[in-house]
VMD Tcl script that draws the C-alpha trace (Angstrom):
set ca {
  {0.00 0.00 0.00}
  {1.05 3.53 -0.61}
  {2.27 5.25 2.10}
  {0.08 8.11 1.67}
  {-2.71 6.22 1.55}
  {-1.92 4.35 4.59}
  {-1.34 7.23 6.74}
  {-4.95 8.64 5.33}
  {-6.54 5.45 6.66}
  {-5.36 5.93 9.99}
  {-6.38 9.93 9.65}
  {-9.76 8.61 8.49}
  {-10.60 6.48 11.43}
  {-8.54 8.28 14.48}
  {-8.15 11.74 15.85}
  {-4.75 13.01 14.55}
  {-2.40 14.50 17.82}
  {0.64 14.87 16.30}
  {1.67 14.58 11.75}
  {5.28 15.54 10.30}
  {6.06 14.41 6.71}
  {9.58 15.47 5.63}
  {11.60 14.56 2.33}
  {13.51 11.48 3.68}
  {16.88 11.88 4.04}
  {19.73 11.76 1.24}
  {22.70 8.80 1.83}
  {26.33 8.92 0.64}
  {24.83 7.49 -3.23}
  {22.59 10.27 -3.65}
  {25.52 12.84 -3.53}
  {27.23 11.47 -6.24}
  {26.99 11.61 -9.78}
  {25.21 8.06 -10.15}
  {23.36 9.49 -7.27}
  {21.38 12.45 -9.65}
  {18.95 9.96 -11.25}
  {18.19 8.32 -7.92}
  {17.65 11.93 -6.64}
  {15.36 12.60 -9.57}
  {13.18 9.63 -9.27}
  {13.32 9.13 -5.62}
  {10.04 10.24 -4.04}
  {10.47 8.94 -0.78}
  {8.89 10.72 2.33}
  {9.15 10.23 6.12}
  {6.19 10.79 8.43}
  {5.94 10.49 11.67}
  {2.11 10.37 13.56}
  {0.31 10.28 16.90}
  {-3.03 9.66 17.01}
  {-5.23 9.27 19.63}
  {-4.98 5.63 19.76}
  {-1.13 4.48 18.27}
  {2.17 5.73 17.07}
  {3.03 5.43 13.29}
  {6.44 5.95 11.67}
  {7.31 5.52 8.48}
  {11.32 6.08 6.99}
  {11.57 6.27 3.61}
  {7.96 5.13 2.73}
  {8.94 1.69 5.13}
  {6.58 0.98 7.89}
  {8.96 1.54 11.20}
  {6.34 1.46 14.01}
  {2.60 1.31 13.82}
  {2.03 0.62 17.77}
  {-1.07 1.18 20.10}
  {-0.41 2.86 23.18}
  {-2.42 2.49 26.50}
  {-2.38 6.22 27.77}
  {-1.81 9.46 25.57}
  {-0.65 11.09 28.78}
  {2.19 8.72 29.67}
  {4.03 9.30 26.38}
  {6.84 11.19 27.09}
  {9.27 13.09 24.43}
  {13.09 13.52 25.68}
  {14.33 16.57 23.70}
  {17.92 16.23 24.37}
  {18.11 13.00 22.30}
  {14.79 13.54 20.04}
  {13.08 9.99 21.95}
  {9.47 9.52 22.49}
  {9.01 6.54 25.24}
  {5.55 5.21 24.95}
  {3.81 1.73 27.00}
  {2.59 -0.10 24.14}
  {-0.92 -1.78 24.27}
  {0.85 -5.37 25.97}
  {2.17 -3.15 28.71}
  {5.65 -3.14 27.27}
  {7.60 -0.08 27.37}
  {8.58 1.42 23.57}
  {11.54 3.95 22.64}
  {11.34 5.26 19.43}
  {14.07 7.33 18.21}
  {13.41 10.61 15.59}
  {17.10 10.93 14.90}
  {15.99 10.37 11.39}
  {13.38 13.31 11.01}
  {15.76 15.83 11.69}
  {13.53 17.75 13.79}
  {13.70 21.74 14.01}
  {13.41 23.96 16.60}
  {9.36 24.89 15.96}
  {9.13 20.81 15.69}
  {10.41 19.86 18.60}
  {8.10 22.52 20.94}
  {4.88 21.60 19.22}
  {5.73 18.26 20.02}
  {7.34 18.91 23.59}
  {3.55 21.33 23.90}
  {1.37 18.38 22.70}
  {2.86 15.84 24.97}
  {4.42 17.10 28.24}
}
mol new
graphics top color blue
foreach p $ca { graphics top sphere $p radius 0.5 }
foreach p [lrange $ca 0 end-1] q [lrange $ca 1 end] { graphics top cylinder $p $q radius 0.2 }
display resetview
């Protein structure tokens, strides 16, 4: 399934918290000269989304995380090191690192606003 379309299925069912999509990030290949018609057909995205009922995260249109949580309140976001820590839906506690996303500044305090 596309990834579009699969985060608009979640969206369509559960109350959206939390949505970044970014251009996924360029490797070592992409920079080089072989690396120009990868760039040009590459259409890859990264999102990243909290609803009111799971975490989704998707890296380079791949399906990371799509875990239910048990409480929206005891997610917490560590800013220092970009990590959400979440208690999945068995109980088990979840770290999920957004390293990858490359958060900015006006990212990171929505996010730190909407969950601590």
């Amino acid at each position: 399934m596309n990834s579009f379309k699969y985060i608009n299925s979640i969206l369509e069912k559960e109350e959206q918290k939390f949505f970044l999509k970014k251009a996924s990030e360029r490797g070592f290949i992409d920079n080089s000269l072989i690396g120009l018609l990868y760039f040009i057909l590459n259409k890859d995205k990264d999102y990243f989304l909290i609803t009111n009922k799971r975490i989704v995260c998707l890296v380079k249109n791949r399906l990371v995380l799509n875990s239910k949580y048990n409480n929206f309140s005891n997610i917490e976001f560590n800013s220092n090191n970009d990590n959400i820590k979440f208690e999945n839906s068995e109980n088990k506690a979840k770290s999920l690192s957004l390293r990858s996303f490359r958060l900015s500044y006006e990212e990171i305090q929505k996010l730190k606003k909407i969950l601590n």
